[in-house]
N, C-alpha and C positions, 0 to 999 in steps of 0.2 A: 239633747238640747231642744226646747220647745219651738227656734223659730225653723231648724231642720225640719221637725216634722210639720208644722204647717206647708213650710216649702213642698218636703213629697206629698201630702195631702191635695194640695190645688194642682200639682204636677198629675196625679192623678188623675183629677176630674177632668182636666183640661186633654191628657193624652188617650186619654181610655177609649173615647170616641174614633178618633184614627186608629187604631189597634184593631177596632174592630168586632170589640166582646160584644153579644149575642145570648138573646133570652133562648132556650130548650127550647125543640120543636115540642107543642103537646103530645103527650101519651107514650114523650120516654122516659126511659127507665121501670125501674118496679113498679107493682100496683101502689100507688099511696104513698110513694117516693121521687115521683119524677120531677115535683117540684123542690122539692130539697134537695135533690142531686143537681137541678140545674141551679140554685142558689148558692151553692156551692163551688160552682162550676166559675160560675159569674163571680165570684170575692174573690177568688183563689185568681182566674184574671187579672183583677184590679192589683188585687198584691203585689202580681209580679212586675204590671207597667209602672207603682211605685218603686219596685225595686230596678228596674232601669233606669228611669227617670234620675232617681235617687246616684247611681252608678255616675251616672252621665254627668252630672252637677257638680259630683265631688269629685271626678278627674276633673273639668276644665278648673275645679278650685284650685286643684296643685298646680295645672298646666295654665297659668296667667296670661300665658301670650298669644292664649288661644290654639285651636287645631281645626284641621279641616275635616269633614266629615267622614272618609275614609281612616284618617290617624284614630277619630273617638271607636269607628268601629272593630279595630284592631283592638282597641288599648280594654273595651271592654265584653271582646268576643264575642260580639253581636252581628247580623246580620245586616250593612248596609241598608237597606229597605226599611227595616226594622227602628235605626237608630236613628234614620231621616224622618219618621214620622213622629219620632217623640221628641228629637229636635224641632219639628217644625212644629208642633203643640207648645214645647216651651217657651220658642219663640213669640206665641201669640202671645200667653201672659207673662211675655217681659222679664221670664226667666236667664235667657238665652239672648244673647245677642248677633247676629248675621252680617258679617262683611264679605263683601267679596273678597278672593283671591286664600292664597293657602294659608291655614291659619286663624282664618276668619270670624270664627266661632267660640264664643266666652263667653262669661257670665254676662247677665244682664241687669237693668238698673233693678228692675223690682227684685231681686234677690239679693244684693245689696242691701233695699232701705228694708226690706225683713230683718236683715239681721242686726240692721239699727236700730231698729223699733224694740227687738225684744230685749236687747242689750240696753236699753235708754235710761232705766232706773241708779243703775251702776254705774252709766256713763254720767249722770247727774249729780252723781256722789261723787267719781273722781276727777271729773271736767277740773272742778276748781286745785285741786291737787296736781294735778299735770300740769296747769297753768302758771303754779308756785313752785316747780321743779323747774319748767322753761324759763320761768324769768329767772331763777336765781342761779341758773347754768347757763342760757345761752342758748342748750340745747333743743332739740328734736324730743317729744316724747311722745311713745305710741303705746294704748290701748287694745289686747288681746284679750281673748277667751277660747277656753278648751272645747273643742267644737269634734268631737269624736276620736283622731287618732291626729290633728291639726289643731295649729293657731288660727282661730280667722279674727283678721286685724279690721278691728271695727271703728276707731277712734284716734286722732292723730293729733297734738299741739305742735305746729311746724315753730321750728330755733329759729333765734334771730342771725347766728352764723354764716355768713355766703357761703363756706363749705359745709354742707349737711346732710343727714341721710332722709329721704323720705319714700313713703312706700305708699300702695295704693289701699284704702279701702276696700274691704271686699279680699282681698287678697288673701292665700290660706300659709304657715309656715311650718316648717317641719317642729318635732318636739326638743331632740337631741341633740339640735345644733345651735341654739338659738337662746336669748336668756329669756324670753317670755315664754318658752316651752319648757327649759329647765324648771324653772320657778311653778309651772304648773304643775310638773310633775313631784315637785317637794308636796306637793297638797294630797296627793291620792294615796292611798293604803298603800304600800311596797308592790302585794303582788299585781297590781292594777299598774305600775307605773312598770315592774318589770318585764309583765307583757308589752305595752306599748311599747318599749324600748327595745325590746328582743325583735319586733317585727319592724321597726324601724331600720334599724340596721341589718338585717338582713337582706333589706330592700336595697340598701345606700353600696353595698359589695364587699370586698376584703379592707377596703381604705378606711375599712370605720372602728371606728373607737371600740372595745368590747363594753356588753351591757355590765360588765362587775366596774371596771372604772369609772360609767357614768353612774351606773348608782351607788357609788362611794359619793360623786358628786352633789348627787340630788342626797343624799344623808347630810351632809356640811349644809345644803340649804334652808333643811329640815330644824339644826340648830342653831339655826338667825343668820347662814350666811347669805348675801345675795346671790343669785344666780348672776352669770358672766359667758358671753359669748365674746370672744380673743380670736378675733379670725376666722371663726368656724362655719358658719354659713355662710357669709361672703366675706374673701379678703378684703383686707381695708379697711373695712366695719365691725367695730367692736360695741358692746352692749351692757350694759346692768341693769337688773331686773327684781320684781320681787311681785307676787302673786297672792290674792285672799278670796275668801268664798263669800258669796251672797246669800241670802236667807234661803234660796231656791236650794244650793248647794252648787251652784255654776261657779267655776273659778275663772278668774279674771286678772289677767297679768299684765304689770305697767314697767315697760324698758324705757331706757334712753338709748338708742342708738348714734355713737359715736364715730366719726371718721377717725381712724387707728394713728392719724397725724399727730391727734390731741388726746388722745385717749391715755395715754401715760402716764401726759402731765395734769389731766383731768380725774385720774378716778378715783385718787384718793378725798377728794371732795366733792364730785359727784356719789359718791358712795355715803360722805355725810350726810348730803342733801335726804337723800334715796330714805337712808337710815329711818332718818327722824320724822318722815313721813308716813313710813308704816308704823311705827310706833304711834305715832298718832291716829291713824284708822286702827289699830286694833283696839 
C-alpha cells in the first residue's frame, strides 16, 4: 500500500538519527572499498530502523487500546532502549501518541490522516454511496481497505439508529472474521487469500474456523455472494459486506455493521440495498 510506505519512510528519517547510524571511520575497509562498504553499512541501517518502526506501528494497529512501552517491546522482541527511541522519534512526527499510565501508547493523529489522504480518491467515489445505503437502512456504514495481512478502517457514515455499531478510524481488522475482510479476500488469486488465511488462524488458536471452510466461503463471495460476519468478531454484531479494486489495484470494502438485535429482521433488505449498489459501481 503506498501510504504504509510513505508512513516507514518518514519513520525513517525521523528515527535514524536516535539510533545512532554513523559515516566509516576513513581508511576502513579495502583499498578502493571503504567507502562502499560504509555506504552499505549506512542503508542496510536505515533498513532495519524502517523495519522496526514499521513493526512497531502495525502492532499498536491491531492493539487499539494501546500498550505501554515494555508490552511493544516484548510483542516485537526488541530491546527496551531500543524501542523507546523509535517510539520517541515517532512520537515527534505525530506517528505515535504518548499518554501517561499503562497502555498509553497508540497510534497517532498523523498516521491516521496518511491513510486518509491516500485512500481519498476511492473515498470520494464511495462517500456518496455509503450515504445512499445509510439513508435507506438506517444503518452504520464503514469503509475498509486491504492494508497488508489487515483491514484498516479509513471511512465511516454513522446510522441514524440510537442502537448502533461504530468503530474508530484508523483502527485495523482482522481478515477472517469480519465481512470487509471476507469480501477482500473474494478479490485476491486463491493462493494469496490462502496464505493470508492460513496465518490468520493459526494466530487466533484451535477455536478457529479451518482455512478449507473459509475458503469455500470466500468461493460463494467470488460468485456474487456478499460477504457476512454472524457474530464472529464481536458478539452482538453482525455485518454485510462487499469489496472492488481501484485502478491502483488497492481493494476496498464497504460493510454495514449491524447490532445482531435487528439483523434478522434487517438483512434480507439490507442485502437488497447492498446488492444494487455494487451492481452499480461495477
Amino acid at each position: 500500500m503506498v501510504h504504509m510506505y510513505c508512513i516507514v519512510v518518514k519513520c525513517c528519517l525521523a528515527a535514524a538519527a536516535p539510533i545512532g547510524c554513523r559515516e566509516p571511520k576513513p581508511g576502513t575497509g579495502s583499498a578502493g572499498g571503504g567507502a562502499l562498504d560504509g555506504e552499505s553499512s549506512h542503508r542496510n541501517q536505515g533498513i532495519q530502523v524502517i523495519s522496526r518502526a514499521a513493526g512497531i506501528l502495525r502492532l499498536l494497529g491491531r492493539e487499539t487500546d494501546g500498550l505501554s512501552l515494555g508490552q511493544i517491546a516484548k510483542s516485537v522482541a526488541l530491546p527496551r532502549s531500543t524501542v523507546q527511541r523509535v517510539v520517541a522519534a515517532l512520537a515527534v512526527e505525530g506517528f505515535i501518541s504518548i499518554e501517561k499510565g499503562h497502555g498509553g501508547i497508540r497510534l497517532g493523529p498523523e498516521i491516521l490522516s496518511l491513510a486518509q489522504a491516500t485512500a481519498s480518491d476511492m473515498k470520494d467515489r464511495l462517500r456518496p454511496v455509503m450515504k445512499r445505503i445509510s439513508e435507506e437502512t438506517g444503518e452504520t456504514v464503514d469503509l475498509a481497505v486491504l492494508d497488508g495481512n489487515r483491514m484498516l478502517f479509513v471511512d465511516q457514515i454513522v446510522g441514524s439508529q440510537r442502537l448502533r455499531a461504530v468503530s474508530r478510524i484508523g483502527e485495523t481488522f482482522p481478515l477472517t472474521t469480519t465481512a470487509n475482510g471476507k469480501a477482500a479476500l473474494a478479490c485476491l488469486p486463491r493462493e494469496h487469500a490462502e496464505r493470508l488465511i492460513v496465518a490468520e488462524i493459526e494466530g487466533r488458536g484451535s477455536n478457529a474456523r479451518t482455512a478449507g471452510e473459509i475458503l469455500d466461503e470466500i468461493e460463494r463471495i467470488k460468485d456474487g455472494a456478499l460477504a457476512r460476519d454472524e457474530n464472529e468478531h464481536s458478539d452482538g454484531i453482525c455485518a454485510l459486506g462487499f469489496a472492488i479494486k481501484d485502478s491502483n489495484g488497492d481493494i476496498f470494502a464497504l460493510s454495514t455493521p449491524v447490532p445482531s438485535t435487528r439483523y434478522q429482521c434487517l438483512k434480507d433488505s439490507l442485502a437488497e440495498v447492498l446488492g444494487r449498489c455494487l451492481d452499480n459501481l461495477r
